[in-house]
C-alpha positions, 0 to 999 in steps of 0.5 A: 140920387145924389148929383155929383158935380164933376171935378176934374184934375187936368193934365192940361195946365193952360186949361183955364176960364179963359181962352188962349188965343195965339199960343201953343198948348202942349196935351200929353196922350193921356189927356187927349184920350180922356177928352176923346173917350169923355165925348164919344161916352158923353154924347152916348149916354146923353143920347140915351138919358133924354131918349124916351122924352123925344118930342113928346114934350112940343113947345113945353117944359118937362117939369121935375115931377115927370121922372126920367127912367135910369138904372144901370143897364138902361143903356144897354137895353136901349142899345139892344132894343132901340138902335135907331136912337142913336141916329145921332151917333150913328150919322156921325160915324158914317162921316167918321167912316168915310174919313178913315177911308178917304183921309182928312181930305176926302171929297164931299161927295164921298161923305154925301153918298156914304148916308145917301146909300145907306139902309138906315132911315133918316128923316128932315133935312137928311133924308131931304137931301138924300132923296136929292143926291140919289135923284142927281142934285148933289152937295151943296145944292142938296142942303138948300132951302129951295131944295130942300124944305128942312134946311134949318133943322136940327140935322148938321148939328147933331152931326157936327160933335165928330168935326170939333173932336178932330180939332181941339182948340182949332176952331176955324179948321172945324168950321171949313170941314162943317162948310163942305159937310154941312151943306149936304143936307143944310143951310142957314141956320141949320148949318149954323146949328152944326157949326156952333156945336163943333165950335164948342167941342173945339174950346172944352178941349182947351178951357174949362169955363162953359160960359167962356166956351159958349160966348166964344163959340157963338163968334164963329156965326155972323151977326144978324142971323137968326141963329146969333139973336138967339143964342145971344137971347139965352146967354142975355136971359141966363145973365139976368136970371141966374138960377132960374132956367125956366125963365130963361126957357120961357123968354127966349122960346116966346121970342125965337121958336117960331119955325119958318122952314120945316113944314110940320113945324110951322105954327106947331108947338112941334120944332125942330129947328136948329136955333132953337134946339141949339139954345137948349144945348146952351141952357142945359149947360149955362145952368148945369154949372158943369154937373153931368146930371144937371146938365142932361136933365135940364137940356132933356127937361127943355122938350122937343128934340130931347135926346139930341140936345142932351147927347151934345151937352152932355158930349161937349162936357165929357171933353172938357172934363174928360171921361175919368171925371164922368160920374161912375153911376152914369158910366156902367151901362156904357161900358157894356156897350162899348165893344158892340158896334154902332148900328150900320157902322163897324165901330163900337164906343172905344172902336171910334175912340182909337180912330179918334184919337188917331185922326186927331194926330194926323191933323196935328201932323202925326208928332212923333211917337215918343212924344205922345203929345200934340202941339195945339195952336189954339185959333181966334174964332173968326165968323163964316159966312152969313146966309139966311134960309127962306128970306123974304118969304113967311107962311101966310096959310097952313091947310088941311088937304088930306086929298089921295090921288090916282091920276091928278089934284089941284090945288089953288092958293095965293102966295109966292111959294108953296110945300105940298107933304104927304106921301106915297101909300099902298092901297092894295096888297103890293110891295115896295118897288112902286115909283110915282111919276109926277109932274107938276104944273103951275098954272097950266106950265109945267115946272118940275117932272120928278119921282117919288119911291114908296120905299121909305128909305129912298121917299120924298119927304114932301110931295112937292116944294116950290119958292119964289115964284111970282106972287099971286093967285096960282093953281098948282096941279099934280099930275100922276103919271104913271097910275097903279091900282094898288098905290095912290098919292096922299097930300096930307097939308100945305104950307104957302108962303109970301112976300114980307 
């Protein structure tokens, strides 16, 4: 297949390799919906390209020997055969949904129920905080690591290309709209993931220069996080080795793919962490040098969540290229899909570019029509605020439980902190209406009393999450309080932390 680098001619003449800070830009309409039109088709084709790959690669490389099946209808297969793919567009579109709805201003409450109640399965810090929302614990509490195990994984970042495509070139603005979203099911770095993505769809829209692009993205995280070191790993490591984007993988995976948080991820080659799926967005692009194909495959070929990192490096190009510039070969499997709606929402590929482009003339003050252009001031980012999940705290132990219970379980362990997984099962032939009644003691003291659904949808992630309790010798015991003869509780492991 020949690889065709992307060569746009930009009606934007201030896109240049370097950011304007302080000025106004003018965009014609034209231009504006080509960029729109280039990210919404980007993301969806890199979504796609990287789809069969999803973490079946865990703490690898997939090597160039490996193919990646395409071929012209692939998108439409898999839209028709495996929407649930496209959970990172989907996700985006509830939020978009609720804008178009509510307005620019809408309560952060109407964008946490609209994912809360819908019937799309959800999984990590989403469903973590779903399961928080309808169970009263609501935004920003519902996104907090002491609530919500899954705080830094990878949810908020592939949520937040929607936020950066309202904004072109208004980076600050992104990220206020990232704080009050990104809290529903994110903290920490894994808010950070959202932000810095959204961070860089705001600039492709206003320069062409990726290197640029990224360095000034990464000026809206505070230094001293974990999220900053790393993403200033992968810029360090491209720097010293230019052509080699294995090498950049190897360095700055040695040093920063140790998951804290989620507990499947800990001591895992599993991980889905923001930080690190985020420094695979920013190899794909340092070493894509602005090549459609390179750019997906090498975010692909970094393994774990290899549809998600493809969709956002592939969406951010789109942008600052614009969809005319896409190579044909990659677009007509998407436009046999761009009138069919996204699963669980009403719009389709161009449906949500028409509401796009429209929002972002309502941010920009809606000019008007006989101008057909909008007036960009282009922000300086500035850093938001620092905050650090799980700190002070590591894992200390990782066990094996696999215990179903019917009445109680105990559990003895030696640390400040603990995460029980598993979950509810049938054991008979029942239905799905069945609600655990649990209550949990920790050393004979009653700490928390809390219900857990065998409907997937409405589940508890983990059985059980409790942190910085005094550090010790403890038993955490389970009680279950309302048995059924065809349901019990599965813990499969644990996950027990202590003090640095």
């Amino acid at each position: 297949m020949k690889r065709i680098l992307i060569i746009a001619l930009l009606a934007l003449s201030a896109c240049t390799a370097k950011v304007q800070y302080g000025t106004t830009l003018k965009m014609d309409d034209a231009t504006l919906m080509d960029k729109i039109r280039g990210g919404w088709y980007g993301q969806t084709i890199g979504c796609t390209y990287g789809g069969p790959t999803e973490f079946k690669y865990k703490g690898g490389i997939i090597m160039e020997e490996i193919p990646i099946p395409w071929y012209d209808d692939y998108i439409y297969d898999t839209y028709i055969e495996d929407p649930g793919l496209y959970d990172d567009v989907y996700m985006d579109l509830t939020f978009m949904e609720t804008m178009l709805k509510y307005g620019l201003d809408a309560p952060v409450e109407e964008y946490a129920n609209a994912f809360a109640y819908a019937d799309y399965k959800l999984w990590h810090a989403n469903q973590g905080a779903r399961y928080n929302i309808l169970n009263g614990r609501g935004a920003p509490e519902s996104g907090h690591w002491k609530y919500n195990p899954h705080a830094d994984d990878i949810d908020f970042q592939i949520e937040a290309d929607f936020i950066g495509m309202l904004y072109p070139g208004g980076v600050n603005r992104a990220s206020e709209l990232s704080d009050r979203i990104g809290h529903i099911m994110n903290y920490g770095d894994g808010w950070y993931g959202g932000v810095f993505i959204g961070a860089m769809y705001c600039l492709a829209y206003v320069c062409n220069d990726i290197p640029t692009i990224v360095t000034e993205a990464l000026k809206t995280i505070p230094e001293g996080t974990k999220f900053h070191s790393t993403i200033s790993d992968v810029i360090k490591y491209w720097k010293k080795y230019p052509k080699d984007w294995k090498q950049c993988w190897f360095e700055v995976t040695n040093r920063h793919a140790n998951d804290v948080g989620c507990p499947e991820g800990v001591w895992n080659g599993f991980n889905i962490d923001a930080t690190i799926n985020s420094a695979f967005v920013v190899i794909g692009l340092l070493y894509g040098e602005g090549d459609f194909l390179k750019t997906m495959d090498i975010s692909t070929r970094c393994g774990n969540d290899s549809d998600c990192n493809p969709a956002s490096a592939a969406g951010i190009l789109g942008v600052m290229y614009g969809y005319d510039a896409i190579p044909e070969y990659w677009k007509k499997g998407a436009e046999r899909i761009k009138d069919i709606p996204f699963p669980y929402t009403s719009l389709s590929l161009e449906n949500v570019c028409k509401a796009n482009f429209e929002l972002v003339k309502d941010v920009f003050g809606g000019n008007e029509p006989a101008e057909n252009c909008i007036y960009i001031n282009v922000e300086k980012p500035q850093p938001v605020r620092y905050e650090q999940s799980f700190e002070g705290i590591v894992p200390v132990e990782k066990r094996v439980l696999k215990k179903a219970f019917t009445d109680k379980v105990e559990l003895t362990f030696k640390g400040n902190s603990i995460v029980v997984e598993g979950s509810v099962r049938k054991t008979g032939h029942a239905d799905d209406s069945y609600v655990a009644d649990i209550t949990a003691l920790l050393d004979g003291e009653e700490i928390e009393h809390f219900t857990m659904p065998i409907d997937y949808i409405k589940r508890k992630y983990e059985v059980f999450s409790a942190y910085c309790f005094e550090s010790g010798e403890h038993t955490l015991t389970l009680r279950l309080n309302n048995p059924h003869p065809d349901y019990e509780v599965y813990a499969s492991e644990m996950v027990v932390y202590d003090e640095i």
